[in-house]
C-alpha positions in Angstrom: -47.8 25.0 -30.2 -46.9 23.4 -26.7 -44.7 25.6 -24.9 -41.8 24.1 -23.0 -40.9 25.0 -19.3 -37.4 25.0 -18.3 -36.8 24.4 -14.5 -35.0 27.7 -13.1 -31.1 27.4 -13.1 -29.7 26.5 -10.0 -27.1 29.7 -9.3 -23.6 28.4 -9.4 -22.9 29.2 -5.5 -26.1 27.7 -4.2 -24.8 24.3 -6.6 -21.2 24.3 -5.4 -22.5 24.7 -1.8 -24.4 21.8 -1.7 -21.8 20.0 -3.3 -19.4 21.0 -0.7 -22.0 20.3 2.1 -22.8 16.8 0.5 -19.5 15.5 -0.2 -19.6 12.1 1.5 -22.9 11.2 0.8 -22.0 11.9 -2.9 -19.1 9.6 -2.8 -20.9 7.5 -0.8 -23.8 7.1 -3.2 -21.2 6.4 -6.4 -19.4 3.6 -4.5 -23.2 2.0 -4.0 -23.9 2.6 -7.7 -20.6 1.1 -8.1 -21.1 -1.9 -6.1 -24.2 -2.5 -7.7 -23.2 -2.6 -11.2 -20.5 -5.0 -10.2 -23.2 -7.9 -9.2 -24.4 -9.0 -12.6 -20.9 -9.3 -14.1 -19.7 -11.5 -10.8 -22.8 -13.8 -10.9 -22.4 -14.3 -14.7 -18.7 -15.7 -13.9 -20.2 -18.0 -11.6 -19.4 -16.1 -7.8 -21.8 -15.9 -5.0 -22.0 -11.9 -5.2 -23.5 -9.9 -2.5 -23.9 -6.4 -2.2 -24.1 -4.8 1.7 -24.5 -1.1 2.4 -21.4 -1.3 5.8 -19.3 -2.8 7.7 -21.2 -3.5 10.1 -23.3 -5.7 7.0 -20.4 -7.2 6.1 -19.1 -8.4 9.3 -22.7 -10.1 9.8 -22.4 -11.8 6.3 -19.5 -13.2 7.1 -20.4 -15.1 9.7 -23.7 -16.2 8.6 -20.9 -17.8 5.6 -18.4 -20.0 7.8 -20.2 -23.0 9.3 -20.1 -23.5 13.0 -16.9 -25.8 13.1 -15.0 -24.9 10.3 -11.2 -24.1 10.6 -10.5 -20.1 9.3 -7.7 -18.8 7.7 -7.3 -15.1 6.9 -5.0 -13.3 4.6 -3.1 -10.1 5.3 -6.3 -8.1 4.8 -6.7 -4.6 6.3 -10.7 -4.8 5.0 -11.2 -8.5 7.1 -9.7 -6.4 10.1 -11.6 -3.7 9.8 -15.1 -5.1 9.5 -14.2 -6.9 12.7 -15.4 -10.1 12.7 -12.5 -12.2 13.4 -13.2 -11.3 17.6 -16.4 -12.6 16.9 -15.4 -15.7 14.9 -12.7 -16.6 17.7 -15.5 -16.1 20.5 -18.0 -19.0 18.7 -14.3 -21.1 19.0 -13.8 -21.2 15.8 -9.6 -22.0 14.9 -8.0 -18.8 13.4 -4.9 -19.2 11.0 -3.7 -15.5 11.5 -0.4 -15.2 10.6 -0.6 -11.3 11.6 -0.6 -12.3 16.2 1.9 -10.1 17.6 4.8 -12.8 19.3 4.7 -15.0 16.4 8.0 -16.6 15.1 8.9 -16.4 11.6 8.4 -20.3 11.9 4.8 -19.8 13.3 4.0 -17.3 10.6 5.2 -19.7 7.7 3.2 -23.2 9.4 0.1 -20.6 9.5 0.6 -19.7 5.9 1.1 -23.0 4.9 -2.1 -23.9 7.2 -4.3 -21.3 4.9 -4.4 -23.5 2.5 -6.1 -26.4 4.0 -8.5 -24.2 6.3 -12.2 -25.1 5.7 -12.7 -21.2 5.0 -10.5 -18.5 3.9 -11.0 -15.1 4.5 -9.7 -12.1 2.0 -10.1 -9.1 0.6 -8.2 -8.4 -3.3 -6.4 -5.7 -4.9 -9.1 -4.5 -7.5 -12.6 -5.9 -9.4 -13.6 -5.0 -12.9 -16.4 -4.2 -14.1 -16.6 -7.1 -16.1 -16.6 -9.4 -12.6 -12.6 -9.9 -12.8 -11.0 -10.5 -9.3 -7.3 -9.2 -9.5 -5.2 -9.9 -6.7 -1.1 -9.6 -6.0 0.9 -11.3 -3.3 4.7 -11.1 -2.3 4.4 -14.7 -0.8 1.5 -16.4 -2.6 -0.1 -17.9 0.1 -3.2 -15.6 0.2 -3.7 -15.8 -4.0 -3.1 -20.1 -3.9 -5.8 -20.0 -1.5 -8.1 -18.3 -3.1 -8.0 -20.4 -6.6 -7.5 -24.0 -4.5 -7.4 -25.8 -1.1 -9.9 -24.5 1.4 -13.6 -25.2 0.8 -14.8 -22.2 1.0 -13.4 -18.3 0.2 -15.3 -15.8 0.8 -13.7 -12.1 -0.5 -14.7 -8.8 1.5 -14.3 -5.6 -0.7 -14.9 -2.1 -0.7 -16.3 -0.8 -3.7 -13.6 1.8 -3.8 -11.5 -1.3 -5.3 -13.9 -1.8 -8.3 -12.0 -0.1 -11.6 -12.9 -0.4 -15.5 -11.4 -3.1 -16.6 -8.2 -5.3 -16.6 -5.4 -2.5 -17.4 -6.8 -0.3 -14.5 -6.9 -3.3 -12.7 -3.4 -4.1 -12.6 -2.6 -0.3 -12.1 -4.5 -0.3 -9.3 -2.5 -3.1 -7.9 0.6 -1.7 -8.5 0.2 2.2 -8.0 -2.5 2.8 -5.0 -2.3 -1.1 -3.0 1.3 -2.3 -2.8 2.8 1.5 -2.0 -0.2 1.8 0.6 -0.2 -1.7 2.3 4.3 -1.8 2.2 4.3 1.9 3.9 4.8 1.1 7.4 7.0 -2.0 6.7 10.3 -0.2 7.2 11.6 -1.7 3.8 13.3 0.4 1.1 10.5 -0.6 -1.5 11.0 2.1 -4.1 7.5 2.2 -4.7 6.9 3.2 -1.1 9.6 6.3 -1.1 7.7 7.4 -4.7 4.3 6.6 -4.7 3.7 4.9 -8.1 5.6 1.3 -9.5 9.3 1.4 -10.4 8.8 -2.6 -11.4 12.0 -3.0 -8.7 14.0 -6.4 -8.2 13.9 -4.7 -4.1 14.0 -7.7 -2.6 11.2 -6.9 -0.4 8.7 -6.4 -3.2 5.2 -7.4 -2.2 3.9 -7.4 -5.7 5.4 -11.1 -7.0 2.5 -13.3 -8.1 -0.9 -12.1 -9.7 -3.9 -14.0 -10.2 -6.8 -12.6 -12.4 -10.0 -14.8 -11.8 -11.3 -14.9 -14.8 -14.5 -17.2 -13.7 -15.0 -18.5 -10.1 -12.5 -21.7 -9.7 -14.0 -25.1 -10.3 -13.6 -26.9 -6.6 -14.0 -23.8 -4.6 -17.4 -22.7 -2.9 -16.2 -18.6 -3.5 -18.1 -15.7 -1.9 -17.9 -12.2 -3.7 -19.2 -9.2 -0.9 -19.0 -6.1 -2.2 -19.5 -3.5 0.3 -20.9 -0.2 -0.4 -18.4 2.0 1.1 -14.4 2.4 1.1 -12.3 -0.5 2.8 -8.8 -1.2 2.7 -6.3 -0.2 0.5 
């Protein structure tokens, strides 16, 4: 009879010290494994999904993705910012739509929305992925989600993988629980939301969270680039 070895326990203080001394690389690893698992489900609803480790991966994608000439607009994304490629973007001459300039008229802003839409590429991040390749995204405006389903000839989507949830219901909790409290909390507005933490469903006539797209499928006319990125972005 073949006799079985276990491997020695691990005592509990030696485990909960490495856990404590390998926090981020833990977290780090399961928003990998997330972004991973996200790829098949994009590419089977017809996105260009890439998966980078960084940033600093995902600022170099991007601009291997817009074409030397093309005209840029970019949506009132924290993750496009923080990548930092739109420095780089503006140094090869490339024409920025960013409605976010300091000195901008609320004329400007609105022409620069409006200009999003017939940009060559557009820039983003979204509110929250599924794991079944859904892209879920909210706007107060609608410029940002219109140009992601139709009008510029290319989108291409930044996330963090901290944005990828279960499904469609976690999705749309997501959207209005963690992103629109985050992204309103420096706007000065008395979004309920904001004072509370979690959705109210307000008629505040600031609310940011107005019109929501779900892509289902990548949209028939538009050239759309999925890049997940392997470590938390945005809100």
């Amino acid at each position: 009879m073949t006799q079985i070895t276990q491997a020695p326990a691990i005592p509990p203080e030696d485990m909960y010290a490495r856990r404590l001394a390998n926090k981020d690389l833990i977290q780090r690893k399961h928003l990998q494994q997330l972004a991973q698992a996200i790829l098949r489900p994009l590419t089977k609803n017809g996105f260009s999904a890439l998966y980078v480790e960084d940033r600093e991966q995902a600022r170099k994608a991007v601009l291997e993705l817009v074409p030397e000439t093309a005209t840029i607009g970019v949506g009132g994304s924290m993750t496009i910012r923080e990548i930092g490629v739109l420095d780089e973007l503006a140094g090869r001459g490339h024409l920025i739509h960013n409605h976010w300039r300091p000195g901008l008229s609320q004329e400007e802003i609105l022409a620069i929305r409006r200009a999003h839409l017939t940009c060559d590429v557009f820039l983003t991040s979204t509110n929250a992925l599924t794991l079944k390749g859904q892209v879920v995204s909210t706007d107060g405006i609608g410029n940002r989600v219109c140009a992601m389903t139709f009008g510029p000839q290319r989108v291409i989507i930044v996330a963090g993988a901290n944005k990828i949830v279960r499904d469609l219901e976690a999705a749309l909790a997501r959207v209005k629980d963690v992103c629109t409290p985050l992204a309103m909390g420096e706007s000065g507005d008395p979004i309920p939301c904001v004072k509370t933490g979690v959705c109210t469903d307000c008629d505040s006539p600031a609310r940011a969270c107005r019109a929501t797209i779900i892509l289902d499928r990548k949209p028939m006319l538009t050239d759309t680039h999925v890049l997940i990125v392997g470590e938390e972005l945005g809100f």
